[in-house]
C-alpha positions as CSV (number, residue, x, y, z in Angstrom):
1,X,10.5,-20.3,9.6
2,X,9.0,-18.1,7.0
3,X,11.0,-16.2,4.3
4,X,11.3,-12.5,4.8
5,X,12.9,-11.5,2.0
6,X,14.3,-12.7,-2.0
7,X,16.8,-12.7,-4.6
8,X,14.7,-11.9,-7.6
9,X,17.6,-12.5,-9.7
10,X,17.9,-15.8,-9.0
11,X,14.5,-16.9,-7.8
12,X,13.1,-16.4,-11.6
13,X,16.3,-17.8,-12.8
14,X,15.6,-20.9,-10.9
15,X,11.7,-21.1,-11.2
16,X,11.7,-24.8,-12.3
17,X,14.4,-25.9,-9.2
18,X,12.1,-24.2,-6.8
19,X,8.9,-26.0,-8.2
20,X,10.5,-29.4,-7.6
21,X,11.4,-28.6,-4.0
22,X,7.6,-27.6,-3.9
23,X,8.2,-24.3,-2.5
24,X,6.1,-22.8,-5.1
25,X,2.5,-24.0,-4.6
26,X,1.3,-25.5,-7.6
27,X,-1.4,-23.2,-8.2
28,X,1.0,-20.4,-8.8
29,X,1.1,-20.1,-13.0
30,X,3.7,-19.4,-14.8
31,X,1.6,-16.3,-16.4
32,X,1.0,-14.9,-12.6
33,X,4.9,-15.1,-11.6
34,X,6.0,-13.5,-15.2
35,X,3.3,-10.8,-14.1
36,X,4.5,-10.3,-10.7
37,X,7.8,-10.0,-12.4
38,X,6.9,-7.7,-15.6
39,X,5.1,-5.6,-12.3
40,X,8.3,-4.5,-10.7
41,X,8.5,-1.0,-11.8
42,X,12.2,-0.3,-10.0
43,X,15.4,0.5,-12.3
44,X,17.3,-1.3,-10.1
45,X,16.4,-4.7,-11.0
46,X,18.1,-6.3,-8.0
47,X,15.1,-5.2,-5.7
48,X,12.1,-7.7,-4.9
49,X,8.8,-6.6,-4.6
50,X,6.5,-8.1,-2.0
51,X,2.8,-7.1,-1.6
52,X,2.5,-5.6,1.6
53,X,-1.6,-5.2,1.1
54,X,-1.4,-8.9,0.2
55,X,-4.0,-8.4,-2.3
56,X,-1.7,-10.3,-4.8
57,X,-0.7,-13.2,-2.8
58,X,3.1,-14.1,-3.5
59,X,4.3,-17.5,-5.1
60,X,6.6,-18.2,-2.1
61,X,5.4,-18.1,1.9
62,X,7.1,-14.5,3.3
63,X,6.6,-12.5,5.9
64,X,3.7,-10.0,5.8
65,X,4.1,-6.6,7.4
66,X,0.4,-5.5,8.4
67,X,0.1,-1.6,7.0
68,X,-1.9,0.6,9.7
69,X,-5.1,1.3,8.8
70,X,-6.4,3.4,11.4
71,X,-4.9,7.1,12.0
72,X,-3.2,8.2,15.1
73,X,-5.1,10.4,17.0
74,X,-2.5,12.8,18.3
75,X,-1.4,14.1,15.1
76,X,2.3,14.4,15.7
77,X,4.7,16.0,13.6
78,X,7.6,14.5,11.7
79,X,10.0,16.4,14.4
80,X,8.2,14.9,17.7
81,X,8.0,11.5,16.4
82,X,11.9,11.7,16.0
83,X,12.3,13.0,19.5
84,X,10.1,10.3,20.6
85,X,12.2,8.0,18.8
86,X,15.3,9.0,19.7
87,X,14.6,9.1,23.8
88,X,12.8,5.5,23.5
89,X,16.6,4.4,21.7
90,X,18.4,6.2,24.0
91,X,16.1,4.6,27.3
92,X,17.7,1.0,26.4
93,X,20.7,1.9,27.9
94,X,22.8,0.5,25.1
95,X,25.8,1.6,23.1
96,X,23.6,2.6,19.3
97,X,25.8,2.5,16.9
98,X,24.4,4.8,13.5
99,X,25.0,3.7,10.6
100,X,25.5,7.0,8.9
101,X,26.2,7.3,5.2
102,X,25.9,11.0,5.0
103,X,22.8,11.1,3.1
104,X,19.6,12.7,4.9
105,X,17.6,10.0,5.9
106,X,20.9,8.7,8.3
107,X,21.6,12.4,9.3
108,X,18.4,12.8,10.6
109,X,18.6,9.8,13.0
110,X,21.9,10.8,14.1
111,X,21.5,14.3,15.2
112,X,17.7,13.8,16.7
113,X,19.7,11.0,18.7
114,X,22.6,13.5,19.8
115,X,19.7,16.4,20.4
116,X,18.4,14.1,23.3
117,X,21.4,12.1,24.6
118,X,22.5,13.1,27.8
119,X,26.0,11.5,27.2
120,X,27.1,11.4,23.7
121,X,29.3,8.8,24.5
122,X,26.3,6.6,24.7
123,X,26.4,6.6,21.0
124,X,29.1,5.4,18.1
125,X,28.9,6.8,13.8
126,X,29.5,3.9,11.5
127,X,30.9,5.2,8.3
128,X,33.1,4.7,5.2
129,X,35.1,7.6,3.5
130,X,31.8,8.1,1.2
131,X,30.0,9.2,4.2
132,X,32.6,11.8,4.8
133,X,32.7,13.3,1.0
134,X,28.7,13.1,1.0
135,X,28.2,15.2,3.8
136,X,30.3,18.8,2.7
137,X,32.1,20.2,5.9
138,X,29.7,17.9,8.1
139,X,31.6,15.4,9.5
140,X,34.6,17.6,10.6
141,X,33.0,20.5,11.8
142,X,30.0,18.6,13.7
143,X,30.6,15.0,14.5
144,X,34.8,13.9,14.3
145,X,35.5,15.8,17.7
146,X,32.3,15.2,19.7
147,X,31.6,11.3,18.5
148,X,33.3,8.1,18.6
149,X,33.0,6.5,15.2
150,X,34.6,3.7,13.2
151,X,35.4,4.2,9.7
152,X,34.7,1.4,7.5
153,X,36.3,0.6,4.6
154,X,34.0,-0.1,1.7
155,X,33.3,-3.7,1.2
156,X,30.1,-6.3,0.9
157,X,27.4,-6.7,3.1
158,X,28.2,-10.0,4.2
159,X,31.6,-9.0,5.1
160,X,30.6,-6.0,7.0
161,X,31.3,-7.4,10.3
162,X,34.7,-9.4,10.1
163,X,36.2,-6.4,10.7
164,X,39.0,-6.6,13.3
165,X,36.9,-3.4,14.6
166,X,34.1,-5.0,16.5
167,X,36.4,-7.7,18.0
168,X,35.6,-5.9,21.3
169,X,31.5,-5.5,20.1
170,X,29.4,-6.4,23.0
171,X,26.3,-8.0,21.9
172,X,24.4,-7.4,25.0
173,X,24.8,-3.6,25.3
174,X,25.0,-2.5,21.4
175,X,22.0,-1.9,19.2
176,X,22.5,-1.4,15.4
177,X,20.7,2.0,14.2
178,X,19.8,2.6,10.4
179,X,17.7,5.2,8.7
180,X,16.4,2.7,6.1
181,X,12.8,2.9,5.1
182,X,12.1,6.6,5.4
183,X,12.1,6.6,1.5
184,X,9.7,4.2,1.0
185,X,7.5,6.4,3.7
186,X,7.4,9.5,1.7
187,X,10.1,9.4,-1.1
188,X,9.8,8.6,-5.1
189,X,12.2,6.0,-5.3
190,X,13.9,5.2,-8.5
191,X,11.5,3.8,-10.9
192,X,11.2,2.4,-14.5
193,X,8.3,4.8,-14.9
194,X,8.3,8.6,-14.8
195,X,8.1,10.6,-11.7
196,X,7.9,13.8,-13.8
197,X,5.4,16.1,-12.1
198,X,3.6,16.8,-15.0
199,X,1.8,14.0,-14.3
200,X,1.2,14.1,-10.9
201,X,-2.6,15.2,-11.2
202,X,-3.9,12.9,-13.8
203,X,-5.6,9.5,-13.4
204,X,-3.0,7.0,-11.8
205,X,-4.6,4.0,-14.5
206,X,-4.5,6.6,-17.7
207,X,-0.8,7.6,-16.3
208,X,0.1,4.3,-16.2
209,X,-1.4,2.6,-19.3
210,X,1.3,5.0,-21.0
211,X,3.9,3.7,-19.5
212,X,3.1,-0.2,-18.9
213,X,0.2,-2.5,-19.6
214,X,-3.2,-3.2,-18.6
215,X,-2.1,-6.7,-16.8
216,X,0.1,-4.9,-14.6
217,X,-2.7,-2.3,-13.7
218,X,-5.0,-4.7,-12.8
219,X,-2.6,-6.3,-11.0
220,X,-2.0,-3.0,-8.9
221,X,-5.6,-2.2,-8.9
222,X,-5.9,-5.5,-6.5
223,X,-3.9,-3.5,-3.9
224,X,-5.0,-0.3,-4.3
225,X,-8.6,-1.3,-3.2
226,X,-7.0,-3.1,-0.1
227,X,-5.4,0.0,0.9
228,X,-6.0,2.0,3.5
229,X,-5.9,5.4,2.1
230,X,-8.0,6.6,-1.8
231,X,-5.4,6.1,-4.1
232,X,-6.5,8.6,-7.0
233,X,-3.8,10.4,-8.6
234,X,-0.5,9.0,-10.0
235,X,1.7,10.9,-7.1
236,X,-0.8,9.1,-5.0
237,X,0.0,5.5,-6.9
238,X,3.7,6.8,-6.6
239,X,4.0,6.8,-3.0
240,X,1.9,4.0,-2.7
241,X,3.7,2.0,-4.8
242,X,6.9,2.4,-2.5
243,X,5.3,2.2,1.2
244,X,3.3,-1.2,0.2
245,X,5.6,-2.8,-2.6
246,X,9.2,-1.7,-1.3
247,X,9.1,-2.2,2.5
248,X,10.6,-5.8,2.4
249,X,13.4,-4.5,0.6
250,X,14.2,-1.5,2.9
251,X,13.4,-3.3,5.9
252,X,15.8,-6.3,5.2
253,X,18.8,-5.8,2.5
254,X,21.2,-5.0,5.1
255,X,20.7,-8.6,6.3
256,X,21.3,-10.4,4.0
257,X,24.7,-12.4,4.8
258,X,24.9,-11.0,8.1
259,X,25.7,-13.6,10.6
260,X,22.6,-14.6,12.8
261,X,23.6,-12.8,15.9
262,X,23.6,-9.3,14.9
263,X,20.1,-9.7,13.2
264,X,18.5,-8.7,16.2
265,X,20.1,-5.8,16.7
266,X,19.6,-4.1,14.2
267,X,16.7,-1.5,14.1
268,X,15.3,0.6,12.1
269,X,14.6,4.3,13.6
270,X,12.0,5.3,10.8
271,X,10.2,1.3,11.4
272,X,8.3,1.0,15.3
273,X,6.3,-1.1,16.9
274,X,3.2,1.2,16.9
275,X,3.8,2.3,13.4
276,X,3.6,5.8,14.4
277,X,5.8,7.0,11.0
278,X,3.7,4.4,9.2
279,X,0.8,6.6,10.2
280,X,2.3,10.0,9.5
281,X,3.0,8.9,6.0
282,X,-0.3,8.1,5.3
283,X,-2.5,10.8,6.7
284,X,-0.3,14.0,7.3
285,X,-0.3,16.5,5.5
286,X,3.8,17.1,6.1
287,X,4.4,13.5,4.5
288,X,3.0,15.1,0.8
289,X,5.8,14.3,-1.8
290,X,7.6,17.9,-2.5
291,X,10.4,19.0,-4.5
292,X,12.6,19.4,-3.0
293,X,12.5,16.2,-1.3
294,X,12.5,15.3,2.0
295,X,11.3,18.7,3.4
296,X,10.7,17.6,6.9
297,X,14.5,16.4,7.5
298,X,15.7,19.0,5.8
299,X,14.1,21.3,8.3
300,X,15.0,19.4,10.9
301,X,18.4,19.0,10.3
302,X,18.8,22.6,10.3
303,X,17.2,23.2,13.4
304,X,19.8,20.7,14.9
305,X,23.1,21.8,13.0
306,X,22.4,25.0,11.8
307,X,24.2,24.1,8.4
308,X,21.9,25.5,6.0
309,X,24.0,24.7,3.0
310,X,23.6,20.9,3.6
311,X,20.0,21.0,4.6
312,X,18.7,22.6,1.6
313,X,20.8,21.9,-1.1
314,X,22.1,18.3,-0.9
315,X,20.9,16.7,-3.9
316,X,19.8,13.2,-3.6
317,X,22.2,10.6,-4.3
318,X,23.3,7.1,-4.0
319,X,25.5,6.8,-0.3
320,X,26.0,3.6,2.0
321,X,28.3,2.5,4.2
322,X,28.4,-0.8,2.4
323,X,27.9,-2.0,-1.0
324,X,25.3,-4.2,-2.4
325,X,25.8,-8.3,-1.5
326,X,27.4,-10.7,-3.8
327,X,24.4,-12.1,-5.8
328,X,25.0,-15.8,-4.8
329,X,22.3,-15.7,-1.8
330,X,18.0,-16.8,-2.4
331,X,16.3,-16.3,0.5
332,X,16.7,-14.6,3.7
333,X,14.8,-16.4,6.4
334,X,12.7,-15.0,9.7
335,X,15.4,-16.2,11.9
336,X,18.2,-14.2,10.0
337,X,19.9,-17.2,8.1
338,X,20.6,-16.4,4.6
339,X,19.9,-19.3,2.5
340,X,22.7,-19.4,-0.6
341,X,23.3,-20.6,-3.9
342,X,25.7,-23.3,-2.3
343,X,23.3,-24.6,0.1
344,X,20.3,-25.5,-2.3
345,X,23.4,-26.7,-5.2
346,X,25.5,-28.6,-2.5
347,X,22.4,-29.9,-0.7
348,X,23.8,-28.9,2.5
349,X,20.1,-27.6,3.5
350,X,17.2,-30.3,2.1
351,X,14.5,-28.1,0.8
352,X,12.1,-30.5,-0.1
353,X,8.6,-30.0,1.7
354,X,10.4,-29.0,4.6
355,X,12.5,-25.5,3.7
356,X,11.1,-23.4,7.1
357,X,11.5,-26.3,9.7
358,X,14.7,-27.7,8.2
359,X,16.9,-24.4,8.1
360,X,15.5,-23.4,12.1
361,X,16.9,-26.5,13.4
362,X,20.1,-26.2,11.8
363,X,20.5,-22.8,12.5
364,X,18.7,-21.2,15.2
C-alpha cells in the first residue's frame, strides 16, 4: 500500500527515524532530500511537494499521478467540460453533497451541478458560516431557499465527520464533491517567489536564478524536459510548477484523518478519469494565466447566477469549510489510513521493511 501523500513537517524532522525503519532507500543523500526540501517554493510551508513528471524520483515510495501527454481532440471549452462533469455526477444517482466554501473554484461546481440537475433535491451544500460571509448576498438570495445544506461549524479536518449531522449519512447513495485542484490547473498559487507580471516574459532559469539557486534549477530543469508541454517563460514555469509539483497536495489534504470509509467518496469535480481538465490546462488557449484570475469561472458563474458583482470582483482569498489538520499525522496511505505520530512512537504499526503491507492488513 503505497503512500499518497506527506507531512513535510515532520518527515524532515524525523529523517533519521525514517532511515532506520528503511523507508528511505539508502541511496537517497542527505544533500538530495535538503534539495528537494530547499525546492519547495510554497509560503505555506505545510504543503509537500511531489514530482508528478517523476523526473526527480522522491525519497519515500508515493503514488504517481501520470500527467496527459497527448491533447484532446475535441477542443472543449472550460464551460462544456463542466456540463459534462456535472451530468456524468448527477448520472450516479447519488445524493452529492458540495463542499462549498464560497470561493470560486466551489461555486463553480455547485451551480454547473444545479444548471443540469433535474431535481435539486438530488444535491446537499456543505458549509461553515465563512462560506456564507465569502460569498456577498450569494447564499441568501441563490442557494438557502432552493438547497438543502448543513452548516458546519469550523473545526479540524479529522473531526469533520463526527458531527451528529451525518448520523443519518448513507454511504451507499452519497458522493463527496470538492472543487479542489482547479488552482493548481491554471492558478498562481501562493509562492515564496514572485508572481509579479513584470516578469512573466523573461527566461524562466534567469527569473529564477534571482530568486533561488542554481541547485534548485537544475533540479526543476529535470522536470521541465519530462514535461509534456515547452516550458519557456517564467508564467510558463509558474503554472507548471503548480499542475506537476502541487497535485498531491490538492488532490489529498482533505483526507488526511478522515476515517477510511468516506475516502472513497470523495471526488474531485476538476480531477477525471480521462483527464479532460488536465488536458484543457495544458493546451487551451482559455486556461492562460490572467488577471483577473480565474476568468473562465468567473464567466461562467455569471451566466448561471447572473450576480455580476460576485463574478468579477471577488478577490481571491483564503475560504474552507474546514481548517487545516492537527500536525501530529506522517503519511497518508493509498487505502485512506492516515499513519500518525502515535502509531510510529507507540509502535502500534511496525514499520520496519514492511510499512505498505503491514498497515493494509490492519486496516483495510
Amino acid at each position: 500500500m503505497k503512500i499518497t501523500y506527506y507531512n513535510v513537517n515532520l518527515l524532515f524532522d524525523y529523517i533519521k527515524l525514517f532511515r532506520e525503519l528503511k523507508i528511505i532507500k539508502e541511496e537517497f543523500t542527505d544533500e538530495y532530500i535538503n534539495l528537494y526540501k530547499e525546492a519547495n517554493l510554497s509560503l505555506n510551508k505545510s504543503v509537500a511537494i511531489i514530482d508528478r513528471t517523476t523526473a526527480n524520483k522522491f525519497f519515500i515510495p508515493t503514488v504517481d499521478y501520470e500527467i496527459p501527454k497527448e491533447k484532446n481532440n475535441d477542443n472543449k471549452t472550460f464551460k462544456q467540460l463542466c456540463e459534462n462533469r456535472a451530468i456524468e455526477l448527477l448520472s450516479t444517482g447519488k445524493k452529492l453533497n458540495v463542499f462549498w466554501s464560497g470561493g470560486i473554484d466551489s461555486t463553480t461546481v455547485l451551480f454547473s451541478l444545479m444548471n443540469k440537475a433535474n431535481d435539486l433535491s438530488q444535491i446537499r451544500v456543505i458549509l461553515t458560516m465563512d462560506s456564507i460571509i465569502e460569498s456577498g448576498n450569494m447564499f441568501d438570495t441563490l442557494i438557502k431557499n432552493k438547497l438543502n445544506y448543513i452548516l458546519q461549524p469550523k473545526k479540524s479536518r479529522q473531526n469533520f465527520f463526527k458531527s451528529e449531522q451525518f448520523i443519518n449519512f448513507d454511504l451507499n447513495k452519497e458522493l463527496l464533491i470538492t472543487g479542489t485542484q482547479l488552482d493548481n490547473l491554471y492558478t498562481i498559487l501562493r509562492l515564496k517567489i514572485p508572481t509579479d507580471k513584470q516578469y512573466y516574459a523573461t527566461q524562466y532559469e534567469e527569473a529564477l536564478l534571482r530568486f533561488t539557486n542554481k541547485n534548485v534549477v537544475d533540479f526543476y530543469n529535470k522536470s521541465v524536459k519530462c514535461f509534456p508541454k515547452k516550458i519557456k517563460s517564467y508564467k510558463d514555469f509558474l503554472k507548471f510548477y503548480c499542475f506537476s509539483f502541487h497535485w498531491h497536495d490538492a488532490k489529498h489534504t482533505l483526507n488526511i484523518g478522515l476515517d477510511q470509509k468516506y475516502v472513497s467518496l470523495i471526488n474531485s469535480f476538476y480531477d477525471t478519469p480521462n483527464k479532460d481538465f488536465e488536458r484543457w490546462s495544458l493546451w487551451s488557449d482559455e486556461a492562460e494565466i490572467t488577471f483577473p484570475i480565474k476568468i473562465p469561472q468567473r464567466n461562467l458563474i455569471y451566466e448561471l447566477t447572473g450576480d455580476k458583482l460576485y463574478s468579477y470582483n471577488k478577490p481571491k482569498s483564503l475560504s474552507a469549510p474546514n481548517t487545516a489538520p492537527n500536525n501530529n499525522w506522517f503519511f497518508l496511505l493509498a487505502n485512506g489510513y492516515t499513519v500518525t505520530h502515535g502509531d510510529i512512537m507507540n509502535k502500534t504499526i511496525d514499520l520496519t521493511n514492511t510499512i505498505y503491507d503491514d498497515i493494509k492488513e490492519r486496516h483495510v
